[in-house]
C-alpha positions as CSV (number, residue, x, y, z in Angstrom):
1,X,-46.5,38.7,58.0
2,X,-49.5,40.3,59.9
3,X,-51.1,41.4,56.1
4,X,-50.1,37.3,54.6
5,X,-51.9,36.1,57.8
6,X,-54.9,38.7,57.5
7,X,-55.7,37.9,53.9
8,X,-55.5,33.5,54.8
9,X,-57.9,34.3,57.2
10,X,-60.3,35.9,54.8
11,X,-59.8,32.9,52.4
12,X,-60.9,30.7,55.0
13,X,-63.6,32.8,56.2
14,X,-64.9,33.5,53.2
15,X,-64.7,29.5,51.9
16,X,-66.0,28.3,55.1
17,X,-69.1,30.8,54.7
18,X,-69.6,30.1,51.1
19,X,-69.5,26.2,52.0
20,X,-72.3,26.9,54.7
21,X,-74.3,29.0,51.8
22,X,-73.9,25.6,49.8
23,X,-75.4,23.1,52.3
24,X,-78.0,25.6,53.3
25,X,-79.1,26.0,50.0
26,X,-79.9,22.0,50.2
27,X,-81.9,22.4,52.7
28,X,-82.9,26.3,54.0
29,X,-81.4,28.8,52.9
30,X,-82.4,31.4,55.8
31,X,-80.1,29.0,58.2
32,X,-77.3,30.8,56.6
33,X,-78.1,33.6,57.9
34,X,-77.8,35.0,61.7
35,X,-79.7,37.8,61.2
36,X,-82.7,37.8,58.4
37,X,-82.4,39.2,55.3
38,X,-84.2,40.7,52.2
39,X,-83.1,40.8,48.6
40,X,-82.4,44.4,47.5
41,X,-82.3,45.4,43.7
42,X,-80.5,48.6,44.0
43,X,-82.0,51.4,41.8
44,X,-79.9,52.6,38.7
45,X,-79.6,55.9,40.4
46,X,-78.1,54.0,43.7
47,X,-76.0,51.3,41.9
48,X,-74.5,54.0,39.8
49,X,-73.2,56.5,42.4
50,X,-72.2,53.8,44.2
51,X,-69.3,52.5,41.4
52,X,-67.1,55.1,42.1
53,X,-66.1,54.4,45.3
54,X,-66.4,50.8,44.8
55,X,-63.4,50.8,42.2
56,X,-61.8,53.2,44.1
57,X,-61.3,50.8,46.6
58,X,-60.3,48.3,44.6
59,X,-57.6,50.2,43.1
60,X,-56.4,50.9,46.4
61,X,-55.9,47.3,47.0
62,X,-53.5,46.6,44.3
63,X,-56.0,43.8,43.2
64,X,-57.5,43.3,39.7
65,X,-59.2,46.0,39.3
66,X,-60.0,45.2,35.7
67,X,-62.0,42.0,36.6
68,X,-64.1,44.0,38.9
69,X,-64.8,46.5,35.7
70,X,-65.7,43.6,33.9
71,X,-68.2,42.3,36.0
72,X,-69.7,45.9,36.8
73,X,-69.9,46.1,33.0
74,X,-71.8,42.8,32.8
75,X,-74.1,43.5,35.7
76,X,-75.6,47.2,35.2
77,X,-76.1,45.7,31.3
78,X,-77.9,43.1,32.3
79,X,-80.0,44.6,35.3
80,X,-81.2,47.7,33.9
81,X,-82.1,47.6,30.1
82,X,-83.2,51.8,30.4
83,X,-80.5,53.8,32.4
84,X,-82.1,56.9,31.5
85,X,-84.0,56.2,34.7
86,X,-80.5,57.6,36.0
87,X,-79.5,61.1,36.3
88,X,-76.1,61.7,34.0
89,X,-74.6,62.8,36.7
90,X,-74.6,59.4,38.4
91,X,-74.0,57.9,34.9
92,X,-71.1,59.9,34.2
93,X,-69.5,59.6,37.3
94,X,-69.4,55.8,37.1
95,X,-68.5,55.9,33.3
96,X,-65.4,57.7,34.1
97,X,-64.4,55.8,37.2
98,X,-64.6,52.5,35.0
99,X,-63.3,54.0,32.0
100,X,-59.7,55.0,32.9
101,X,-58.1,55.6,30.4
102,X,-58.2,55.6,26.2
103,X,-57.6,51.8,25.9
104,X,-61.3,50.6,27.8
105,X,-61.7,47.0,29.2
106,X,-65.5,48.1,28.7
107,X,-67.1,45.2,26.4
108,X,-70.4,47.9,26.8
109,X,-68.0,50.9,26.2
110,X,-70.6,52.1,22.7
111,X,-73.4,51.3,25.0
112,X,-71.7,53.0,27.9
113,X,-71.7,56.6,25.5
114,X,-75.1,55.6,24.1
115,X,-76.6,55.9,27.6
116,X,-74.7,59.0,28.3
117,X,-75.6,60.5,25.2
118,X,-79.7,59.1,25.6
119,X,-79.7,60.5,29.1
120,X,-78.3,63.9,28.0
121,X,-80.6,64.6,25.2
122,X,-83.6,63.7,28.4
123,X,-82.2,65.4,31.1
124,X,-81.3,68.7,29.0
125,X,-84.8,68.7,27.2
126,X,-83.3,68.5,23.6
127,X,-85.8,68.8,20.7
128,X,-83.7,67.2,17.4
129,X,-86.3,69.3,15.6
130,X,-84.8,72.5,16.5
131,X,-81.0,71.9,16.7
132,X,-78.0,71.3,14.2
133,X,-76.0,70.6,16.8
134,X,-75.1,69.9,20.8
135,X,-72.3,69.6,23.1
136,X,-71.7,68.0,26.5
137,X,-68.9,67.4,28.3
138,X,-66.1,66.7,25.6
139,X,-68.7,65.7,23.1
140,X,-70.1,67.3,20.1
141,X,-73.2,65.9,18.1
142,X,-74.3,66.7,14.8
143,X,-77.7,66.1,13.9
144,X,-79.2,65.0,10.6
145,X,-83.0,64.0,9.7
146,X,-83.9,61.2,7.9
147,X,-86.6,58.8,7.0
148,X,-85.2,55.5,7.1
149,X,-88.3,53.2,7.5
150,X,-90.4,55.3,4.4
151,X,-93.6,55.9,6.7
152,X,-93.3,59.8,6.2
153,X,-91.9,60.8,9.7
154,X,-88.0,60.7,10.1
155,X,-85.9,59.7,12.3
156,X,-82.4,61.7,13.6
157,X,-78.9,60.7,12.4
158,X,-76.4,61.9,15.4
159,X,-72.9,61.9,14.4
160,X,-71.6,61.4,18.1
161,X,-67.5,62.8,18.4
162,X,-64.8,63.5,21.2
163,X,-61.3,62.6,21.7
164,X,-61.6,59.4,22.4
165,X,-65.3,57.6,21.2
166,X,-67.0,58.5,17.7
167,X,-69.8,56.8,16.4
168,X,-73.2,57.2,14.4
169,X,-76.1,56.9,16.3
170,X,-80.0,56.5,14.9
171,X,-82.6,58.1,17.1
172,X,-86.4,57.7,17.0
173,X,-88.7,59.5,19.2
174,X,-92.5,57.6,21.0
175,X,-94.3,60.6,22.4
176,X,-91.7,62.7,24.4
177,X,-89.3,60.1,24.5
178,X,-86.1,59.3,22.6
179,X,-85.1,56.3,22.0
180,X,-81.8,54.7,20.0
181,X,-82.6,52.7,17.3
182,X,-80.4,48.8,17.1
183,X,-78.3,49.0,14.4
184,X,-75.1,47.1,13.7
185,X,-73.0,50.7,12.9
186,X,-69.9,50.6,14.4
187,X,-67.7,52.7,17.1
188,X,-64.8,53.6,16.2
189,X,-62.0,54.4,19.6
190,X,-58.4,56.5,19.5
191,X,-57.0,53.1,22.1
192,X,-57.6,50.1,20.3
193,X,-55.4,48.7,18.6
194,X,-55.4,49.2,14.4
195,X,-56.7,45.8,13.8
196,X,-59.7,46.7,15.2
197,X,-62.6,47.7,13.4
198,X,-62.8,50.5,16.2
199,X,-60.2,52.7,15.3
200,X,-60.7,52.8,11.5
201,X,-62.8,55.0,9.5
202,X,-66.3,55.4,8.1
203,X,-68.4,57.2,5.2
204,X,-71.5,57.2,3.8
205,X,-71.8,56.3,0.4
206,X,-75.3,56.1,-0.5
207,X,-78.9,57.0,1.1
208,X,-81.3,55.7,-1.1
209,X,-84.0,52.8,-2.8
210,X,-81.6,50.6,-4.2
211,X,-84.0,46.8,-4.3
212,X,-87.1,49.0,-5.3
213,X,-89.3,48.6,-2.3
214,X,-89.7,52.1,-1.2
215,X,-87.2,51.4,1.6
216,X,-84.6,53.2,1.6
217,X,-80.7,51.4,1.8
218,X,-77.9,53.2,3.9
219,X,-74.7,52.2,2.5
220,X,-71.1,52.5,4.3
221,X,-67.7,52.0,3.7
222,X,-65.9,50.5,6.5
223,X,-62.0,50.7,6.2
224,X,-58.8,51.5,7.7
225,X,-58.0,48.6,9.7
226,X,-55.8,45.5,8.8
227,X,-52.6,43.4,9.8
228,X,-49.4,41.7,7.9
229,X,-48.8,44.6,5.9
230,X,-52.6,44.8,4.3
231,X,-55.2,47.2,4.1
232,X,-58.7,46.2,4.3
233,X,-62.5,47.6,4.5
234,X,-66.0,46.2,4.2
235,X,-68.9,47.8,3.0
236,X,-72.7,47.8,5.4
237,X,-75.6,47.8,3.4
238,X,-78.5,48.8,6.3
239,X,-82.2,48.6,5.7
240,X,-84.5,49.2,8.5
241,X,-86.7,46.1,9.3
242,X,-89.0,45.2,12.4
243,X,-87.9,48.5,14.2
244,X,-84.2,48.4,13.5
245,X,-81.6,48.5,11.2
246,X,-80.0,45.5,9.7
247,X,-77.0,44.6,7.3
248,X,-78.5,43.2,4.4
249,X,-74.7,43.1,2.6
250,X,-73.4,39.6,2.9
251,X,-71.0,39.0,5.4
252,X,-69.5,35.9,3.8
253,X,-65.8,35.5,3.9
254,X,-65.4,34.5,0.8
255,X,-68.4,36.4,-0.7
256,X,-68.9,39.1,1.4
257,X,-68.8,43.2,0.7
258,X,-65.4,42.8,2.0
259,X,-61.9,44.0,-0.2
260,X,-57.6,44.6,1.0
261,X,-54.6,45.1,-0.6
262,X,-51.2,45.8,0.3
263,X,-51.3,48.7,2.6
264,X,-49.2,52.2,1.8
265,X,-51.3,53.5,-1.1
266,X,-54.7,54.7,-1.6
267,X,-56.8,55.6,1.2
268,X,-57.3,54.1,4.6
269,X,-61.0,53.9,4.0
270,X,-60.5,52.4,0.5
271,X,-57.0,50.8,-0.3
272,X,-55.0,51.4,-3.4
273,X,-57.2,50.3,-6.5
274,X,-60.3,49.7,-5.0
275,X,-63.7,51.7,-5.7
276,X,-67.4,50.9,-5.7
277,X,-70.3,51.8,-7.8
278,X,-74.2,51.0,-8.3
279,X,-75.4,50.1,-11.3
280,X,-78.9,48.8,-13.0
281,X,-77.1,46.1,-15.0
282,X,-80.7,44.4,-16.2
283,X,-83.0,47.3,-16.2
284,X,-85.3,45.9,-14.0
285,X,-85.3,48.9,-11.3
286,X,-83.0,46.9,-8.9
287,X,-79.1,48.2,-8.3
288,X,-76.6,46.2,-8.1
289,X,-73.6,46.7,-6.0
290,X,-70.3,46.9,-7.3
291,X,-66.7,46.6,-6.4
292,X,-63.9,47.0,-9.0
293,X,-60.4,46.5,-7.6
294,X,-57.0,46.4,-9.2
295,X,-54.8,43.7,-8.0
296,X,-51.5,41.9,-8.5
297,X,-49.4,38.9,-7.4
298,X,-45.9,38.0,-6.7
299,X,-45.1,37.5,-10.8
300,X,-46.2,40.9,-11.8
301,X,-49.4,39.5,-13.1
302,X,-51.9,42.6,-12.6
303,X,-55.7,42.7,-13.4
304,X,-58.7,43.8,-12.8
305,X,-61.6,42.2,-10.3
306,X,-65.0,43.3,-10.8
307,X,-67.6,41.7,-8.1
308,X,-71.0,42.2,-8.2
309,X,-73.1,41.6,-5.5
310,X,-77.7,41.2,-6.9
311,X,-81.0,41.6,-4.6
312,X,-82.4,38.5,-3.9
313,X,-85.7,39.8,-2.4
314,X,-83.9,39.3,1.5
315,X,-80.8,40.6,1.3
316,X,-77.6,41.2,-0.9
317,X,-75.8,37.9,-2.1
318,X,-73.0,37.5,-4.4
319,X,-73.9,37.0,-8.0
320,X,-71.0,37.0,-10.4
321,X,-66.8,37.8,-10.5
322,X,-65.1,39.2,-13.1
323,X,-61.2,39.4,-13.9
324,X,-59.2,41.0,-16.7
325,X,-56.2,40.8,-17.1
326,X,-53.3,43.6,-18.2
327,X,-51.0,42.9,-21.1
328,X,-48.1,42.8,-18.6
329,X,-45.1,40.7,-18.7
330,X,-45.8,38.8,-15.1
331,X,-49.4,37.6,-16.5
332,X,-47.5,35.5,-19.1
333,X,-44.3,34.5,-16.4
334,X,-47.4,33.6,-14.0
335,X,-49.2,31.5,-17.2
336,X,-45.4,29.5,-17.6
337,X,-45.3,29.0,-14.2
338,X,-48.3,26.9,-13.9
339,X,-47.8,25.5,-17.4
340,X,-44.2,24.3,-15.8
341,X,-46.2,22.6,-12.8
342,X,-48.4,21.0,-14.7
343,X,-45.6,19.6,-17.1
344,X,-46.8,21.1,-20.3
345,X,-43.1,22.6,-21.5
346,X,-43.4,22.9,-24.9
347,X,-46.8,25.7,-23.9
348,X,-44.6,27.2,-21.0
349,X,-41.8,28.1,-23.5
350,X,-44.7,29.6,-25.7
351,X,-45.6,31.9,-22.5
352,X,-42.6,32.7,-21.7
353,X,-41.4,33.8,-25.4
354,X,-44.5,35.7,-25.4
355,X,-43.5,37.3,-21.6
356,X,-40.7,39.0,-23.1
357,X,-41.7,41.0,-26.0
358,X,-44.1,42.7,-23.1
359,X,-43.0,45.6,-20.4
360,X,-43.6,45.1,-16.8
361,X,-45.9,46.6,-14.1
362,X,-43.4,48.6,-12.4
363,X,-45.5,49.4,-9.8
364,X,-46.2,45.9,-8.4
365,X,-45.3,46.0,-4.8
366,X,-42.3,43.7,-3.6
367,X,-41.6,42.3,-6.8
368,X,-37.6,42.8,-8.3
369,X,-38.3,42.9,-11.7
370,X,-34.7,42.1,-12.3
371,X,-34.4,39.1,-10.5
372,X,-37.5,37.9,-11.8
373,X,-36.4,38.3,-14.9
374,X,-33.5,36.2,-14.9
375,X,-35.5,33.6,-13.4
376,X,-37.6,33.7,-15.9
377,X,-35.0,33.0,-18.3
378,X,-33.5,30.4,-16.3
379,X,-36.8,28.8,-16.5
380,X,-37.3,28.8,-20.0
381,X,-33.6,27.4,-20.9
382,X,-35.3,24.5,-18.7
383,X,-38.8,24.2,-20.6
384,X,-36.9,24.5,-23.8
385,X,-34.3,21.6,-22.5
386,X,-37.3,19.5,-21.4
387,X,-39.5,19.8,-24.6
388,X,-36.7,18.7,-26.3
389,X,-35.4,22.2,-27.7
390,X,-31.6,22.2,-27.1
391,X,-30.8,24.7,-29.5
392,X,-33.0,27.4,-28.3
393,X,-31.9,26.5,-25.0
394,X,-28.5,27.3,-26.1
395,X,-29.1,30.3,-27.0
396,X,-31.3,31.5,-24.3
397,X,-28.9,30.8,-22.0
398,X,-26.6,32.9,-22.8
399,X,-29.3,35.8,-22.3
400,X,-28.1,35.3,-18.7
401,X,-24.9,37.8,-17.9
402,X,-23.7,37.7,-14.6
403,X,-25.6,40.3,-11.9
404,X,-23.8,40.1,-8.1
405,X,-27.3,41.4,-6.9
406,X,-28.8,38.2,-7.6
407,X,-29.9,36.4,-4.3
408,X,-27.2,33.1,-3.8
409,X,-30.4,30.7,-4.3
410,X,-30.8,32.3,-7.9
411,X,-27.3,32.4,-8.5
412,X,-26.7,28.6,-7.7
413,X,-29.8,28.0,-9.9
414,X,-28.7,29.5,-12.7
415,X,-25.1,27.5,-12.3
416,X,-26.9,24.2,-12.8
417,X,-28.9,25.2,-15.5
418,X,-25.7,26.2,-17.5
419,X,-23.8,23.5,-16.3
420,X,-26.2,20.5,-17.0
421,X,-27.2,22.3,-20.6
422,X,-27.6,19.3,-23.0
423,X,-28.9,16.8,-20.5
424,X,-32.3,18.0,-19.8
425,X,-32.6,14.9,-16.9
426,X,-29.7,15.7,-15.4
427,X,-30.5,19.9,-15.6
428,X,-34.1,18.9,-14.1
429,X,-32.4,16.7,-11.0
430,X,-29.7,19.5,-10.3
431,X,-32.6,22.5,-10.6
432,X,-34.7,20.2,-8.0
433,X,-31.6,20.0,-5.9
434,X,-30.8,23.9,-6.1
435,X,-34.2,24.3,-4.1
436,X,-33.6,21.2,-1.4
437,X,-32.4,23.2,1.5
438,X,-31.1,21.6,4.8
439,X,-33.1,23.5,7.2
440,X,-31.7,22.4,10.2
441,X,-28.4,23.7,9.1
442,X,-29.5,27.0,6.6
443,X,-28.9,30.6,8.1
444,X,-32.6,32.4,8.6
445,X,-34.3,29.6,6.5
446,X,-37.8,32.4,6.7
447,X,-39.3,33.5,3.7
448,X,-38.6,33.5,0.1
449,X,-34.9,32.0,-0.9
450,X,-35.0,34.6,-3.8
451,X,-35.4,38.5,-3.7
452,X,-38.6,37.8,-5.3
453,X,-41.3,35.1,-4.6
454,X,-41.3,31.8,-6.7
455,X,-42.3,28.5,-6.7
456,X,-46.3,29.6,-6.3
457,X,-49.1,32.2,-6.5
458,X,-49.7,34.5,-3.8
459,X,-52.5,37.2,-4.8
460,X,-52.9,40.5,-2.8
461,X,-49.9,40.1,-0.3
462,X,-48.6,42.9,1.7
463,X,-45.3,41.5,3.4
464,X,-42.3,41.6,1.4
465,X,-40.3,38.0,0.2
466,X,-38.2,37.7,3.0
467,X,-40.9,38.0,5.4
468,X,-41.5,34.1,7.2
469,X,-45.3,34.3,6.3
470,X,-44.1,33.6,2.6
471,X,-41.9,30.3,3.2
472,X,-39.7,28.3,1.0
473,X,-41.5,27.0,-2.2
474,X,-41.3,23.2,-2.6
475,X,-38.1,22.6,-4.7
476,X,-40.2,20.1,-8.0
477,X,-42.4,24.0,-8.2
478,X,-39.7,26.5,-8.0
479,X,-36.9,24.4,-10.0
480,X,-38.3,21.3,-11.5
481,X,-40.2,18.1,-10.6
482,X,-38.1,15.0,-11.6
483,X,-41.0,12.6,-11.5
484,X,-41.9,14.2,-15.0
485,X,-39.1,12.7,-16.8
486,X,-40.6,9.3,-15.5
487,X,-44.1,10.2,-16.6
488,X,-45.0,9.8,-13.6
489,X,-48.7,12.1,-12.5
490,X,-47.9,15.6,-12.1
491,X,-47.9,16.5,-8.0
492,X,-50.3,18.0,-6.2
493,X,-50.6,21.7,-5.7
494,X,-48.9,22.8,-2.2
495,X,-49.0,25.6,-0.2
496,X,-46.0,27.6,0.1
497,X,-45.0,26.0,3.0
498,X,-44.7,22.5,1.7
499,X,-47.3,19.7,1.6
500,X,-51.2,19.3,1.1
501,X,-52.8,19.6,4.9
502,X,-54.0,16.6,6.1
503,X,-58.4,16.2,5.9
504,X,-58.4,15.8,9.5
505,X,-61.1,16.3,11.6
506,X,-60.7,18.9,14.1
507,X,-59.9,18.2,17.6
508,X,-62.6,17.3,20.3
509,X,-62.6,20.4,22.2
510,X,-61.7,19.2,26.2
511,X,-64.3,19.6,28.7
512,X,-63.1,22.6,31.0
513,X,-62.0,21.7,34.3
514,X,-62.7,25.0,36.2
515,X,-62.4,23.9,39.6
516,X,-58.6,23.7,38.5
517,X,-58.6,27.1,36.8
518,X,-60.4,29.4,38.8
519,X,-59.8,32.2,36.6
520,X,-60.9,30.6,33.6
521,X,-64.2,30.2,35.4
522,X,-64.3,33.6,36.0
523,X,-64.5,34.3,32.3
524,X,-66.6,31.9,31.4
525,X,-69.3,32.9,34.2
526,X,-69.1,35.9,32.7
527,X,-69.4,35.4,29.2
528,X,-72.2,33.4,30.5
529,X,-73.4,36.1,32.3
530,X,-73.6,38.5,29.0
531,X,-75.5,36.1,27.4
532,X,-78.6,36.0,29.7
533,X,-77.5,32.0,30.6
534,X,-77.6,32.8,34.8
535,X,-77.8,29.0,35.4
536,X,-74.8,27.9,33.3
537,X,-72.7,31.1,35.3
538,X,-74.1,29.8,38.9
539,X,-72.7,26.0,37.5
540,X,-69.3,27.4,36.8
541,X,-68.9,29.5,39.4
542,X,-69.5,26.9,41.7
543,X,-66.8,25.1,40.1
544,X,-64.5,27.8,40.5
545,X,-64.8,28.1,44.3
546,X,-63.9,24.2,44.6
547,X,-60.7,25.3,43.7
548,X,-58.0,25.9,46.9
549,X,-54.9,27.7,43.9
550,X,-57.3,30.4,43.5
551,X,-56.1,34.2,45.3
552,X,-58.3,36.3,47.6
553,X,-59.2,38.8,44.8
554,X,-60.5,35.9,43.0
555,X,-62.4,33.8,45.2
556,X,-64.6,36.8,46.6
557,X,-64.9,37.4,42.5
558,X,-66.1,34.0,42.5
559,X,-68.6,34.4,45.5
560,X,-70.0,37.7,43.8
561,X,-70.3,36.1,41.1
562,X,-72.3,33.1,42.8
563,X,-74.5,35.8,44.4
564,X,-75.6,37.6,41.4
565,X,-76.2,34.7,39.3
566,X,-78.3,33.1,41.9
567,X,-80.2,36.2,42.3
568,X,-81.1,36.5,38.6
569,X,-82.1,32.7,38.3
570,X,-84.6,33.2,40.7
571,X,-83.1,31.3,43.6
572,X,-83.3,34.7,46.0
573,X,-83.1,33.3,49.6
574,X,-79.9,31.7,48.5
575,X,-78.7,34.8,46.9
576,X,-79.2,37.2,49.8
577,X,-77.2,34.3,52.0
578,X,-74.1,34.4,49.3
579,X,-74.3,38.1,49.5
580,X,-74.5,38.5,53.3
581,X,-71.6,36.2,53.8
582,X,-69.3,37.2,51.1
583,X,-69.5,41.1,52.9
584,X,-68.7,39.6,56.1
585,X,-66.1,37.4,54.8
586,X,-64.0,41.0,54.4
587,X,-65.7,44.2,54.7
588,X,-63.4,46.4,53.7
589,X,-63.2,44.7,49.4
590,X,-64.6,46.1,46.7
591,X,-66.5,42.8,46.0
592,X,-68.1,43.1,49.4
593,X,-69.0,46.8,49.0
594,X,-71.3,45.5,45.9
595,X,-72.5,42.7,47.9
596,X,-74.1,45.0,49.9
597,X,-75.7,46.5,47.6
598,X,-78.3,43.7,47.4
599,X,-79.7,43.2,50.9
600,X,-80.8,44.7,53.8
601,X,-79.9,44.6,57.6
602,X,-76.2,42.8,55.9
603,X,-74.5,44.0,58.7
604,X,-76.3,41.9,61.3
């Protein structure tokens, strides 16, 4: 009871003193304060040694300690820009105390190991000249020269590792000092999760002059990361310009340097069927880049893509596509297929005839050839019934033997078709109906109704039929579309999930209310925060502390928050006021510990 009533009185303390803050910053800030005050801007040195303790304290607490990383994070990024005016000592010590373990709430965690690395190389008196190699602490750096900006001095490549952080780093050098170079390489981390681009992999592909302007290109492959059963990777094209290096490679989603396929074969840097090459396709002294990849879709169809990506004197932009395809069975069940959609019947029995003097692609992932098959066949008894070919029908029909492993969708399907044989409106209604599935009653209605997908394209998938990204196929695609036999227009193309979406404009994004979500303003104030926009961060912290459902941990957040943000919009005899009464609001928090940080005679 004592600890309940303890932490109310803080609350009210620390809302009553925050309210004073407010009205004295109306009218004089120094009111607010008993005793007078002076901004402070802690040195790196100080701030840093003092983040240890700090966080300790929080963790003590049992309060977020997380949110109080965060905003340390935020802060020391955005007050000092050089943190090689630190010691690494001090640096290290308040990189590990905020770092606890592999999976980092960090958002500067590459910067974080920049600095350490930056401050090392000072402190230690490293010349790049004269080693191969360093180590410190768990790390181990490699070091490479180049000349990436062509102006006869190079730079260093470091190829930063340890257990838990890897990354390459550019170094240049202005009289005895290093310096890293802003570059868009990644970091690649052991405790994020494999969609991240930080835990994949990367390798260099090509150091050289590839647009002809005595620049030279850096290209990397980016892979190893993905989701719903895909592999993917993205190739960085980096050029140095105005002091840094940029990505010159398109980063388009639809025409980017980007390629997946189904994940379990190939590499995780490149996937199964996917390489890259640079190539003077019109002798003109300029390369273009090149990605070839072999791909395949849920009728066997296989083929493959060739993209080519052309300098257009700024950067690399998508210039042509390419696609051959294999003489594979599924290329000519997937040519039927959209021949059967688009009613021509007497040029889908052509395709399919011709589908069957070819082999399959065994090696297409989730795709039972077998069931396929005898789709296939049930299909073009239905093409043959429907151009008016009853004979042939006939006779492909009985093609068909009975297979228990059919799926009971395929099964049913085939019933109908033999059962309505003669009557091609009647065979076209019942195929229609095979599909038409009750869904409030059907058992697991996810995924594909048959063993294989029908009913549309999918290219490039990496879940197998039955998996609920793949839905049912509308029942006029995968058995027929009666409005054909009326003449009526053919209908539109769907997605596998039924129906054309709407062309709806998107939804007027609500005006936060943060006084009634004070931990929403928290986030915001800080993303505002890490963009450099102080005033918006004062605004919504403000907002936050009209709220009486935020905790203790989150209102002196809040009030920190308030503090600092004054402070670095300039407003400084209202900051120190925030600070000095949000540490004698409660003494003993973390939040008040960094308070004091900031100004002098606090105590009183």
């Amino acid at each position: 009871m004592l600890k309940h009533l303890k932490k109310a009185s803080v609350l009210h303390a620390l809302l009553l003193a925050t309210l004073l803050v407010v009205f004295a910053d109306m009218s004089s800030a120094q009111s607010a304060t008993e005793t007078p005050s002076e901004l402070v801007v802690p040195g790196a040195e100080t701030y840093l040694r003092a983040v240890p303790e700090i966080v300790a304290q929080q963790a003590t607490s049992g309060a977020g300690t997380n949110l109080l990383i965060n905003f340390i994070d935020a802060e020391f990024a955005a007050r000092y820009p050089d943190p090689a005016v630190a010691s690494f000592d001090a640096l290290s010590a308040a990189y590990r105390a905020l770092d606890r373990d592999l999976y980092s709430f960090l958002l500067q965690w590459p910067r974080w190991n920049q600095w350490l690395l930056l401050n090392w190389i000072q402190e230690a008196s490293i010349n790049l000249d004269e080693v191969e190699q360093f180590d410190y602490e768990e790390y181990t750096v490699q070091v490479e020269r180049r000349d990436f900006d062509a102006d006869g001095e190079h730079e260093w490549l470091l190829d930063v590792r340890s257990s838990a952080y890897s990354q390459l780093v550019v170094v240049a050098r202005d009289g005895q000092e290093y310096r890293i170079i802003p570059s868009p390489l990644p970091y690649f981390s052991q405790g994020l999760s494999y969609t991240f681009v930080a835990s994949g992999l990367m390798e260099k592909q090509l150091f050289g002059d590839l647009n002809a302007d005595g620049i030279p290109e850096w290209v990397l492959a980016v892979g190893g990361y993905g989701a719903n059963g895909m592999s993917a990777g993205h190739l960085l094209v980096l050029l140095w310009q105005n002091g840094q290096l940029v990505n010159v490679a398109p980063e388009d989603d639809l025409e980017g340097m980007e390629y997946q396929s189904p994940a379990g074969g190939g590499s995780p840097l490149f996937p199964y069927g996917v390489s890259i090459s640079f190539e003077d396709e019109e002798n003109d002294g300029l390369m273009s880049v090149i990605i070839r990849q072999e791909q395949s879709d849920n009728w066997g169809c296989t083929w493959t893509l060739r993209r080519v990506f052309d300098w257009d004197g700024d950067h690399y932009a998508f210039s042509a596509s390419e696609r051959a395809n294999n003489a594979v069975r599924g290329c000519s069940f997937r040519a039927a297929e959209e021949s059967m959609w688009s009613h021509d019947y007497q040029a889908a029995s052509g395709h399919y005839d011709r589908a069957f003097t070819l082999l399959p692609d065994e090696n297409v992932p989730f795709v039972d050839h077998a069931e396929l098959e005898r789709y296939a066949t049930a299909r073009l008894v239905l093409a043959y019934s429907l151009a008016g070919r009853h004979d042939e029908a006939a006779a492909a029909i009985e093609l068909i033997d009975p297979r228990p492993e059919d799926s009971p969708t395929l099964m049913a399907f085939i019933s109908v078709i033999e059962n309505t044989l003669g009557n091609a409106p009647s065979m076209c209604r019942a195929a229609y109906e095979a599909f038409s599935f009750d869904f409030t009653t059907q058992d697991g209605a996810t995924g594909s109704p048959l063993n294989t997908i029908v009913g549309y394209t999918i290219e490039n998938f990496g879940n197998p039929p039955n998996h609920p990204s793949h839905g049912f196929p509308l029942p006029a695609r995968a058995g027929c579309d009666p409005s054909s036999l009326a003449g009526d227009d053919v209908l539109p193309l769907s997605l596998p999930t039924g129906g054309v979406p709407e062309n709806n404009p998107p939804p007027t994004e609500p005006i936060p209310d943060y006084a009634a979500d004070p931990y929403a303003a928290l986030n915001a104030a800080l993303d505002a925060i890490r963009e450099g926009d102080f005033q918006s961060g004062l605004d919504i912290a403000e907002q936050g502390l009209q709220s009486m459902q935020a905790d203790e941990n989150v209102n002196l957040a809040l009030s920190y928050v308030r503090a600092l943000t004054l402070e670095f919009a300039g407003q400084h005899d209202q900051a120190v006021a925030q600070y000095r009464a949000l540490y004698l609001a409660d003494t003993d928090s973390a939040w008040s510990q960094l308070a004091g940080l900031h100004a002098e005679s606090i105590s009183g």
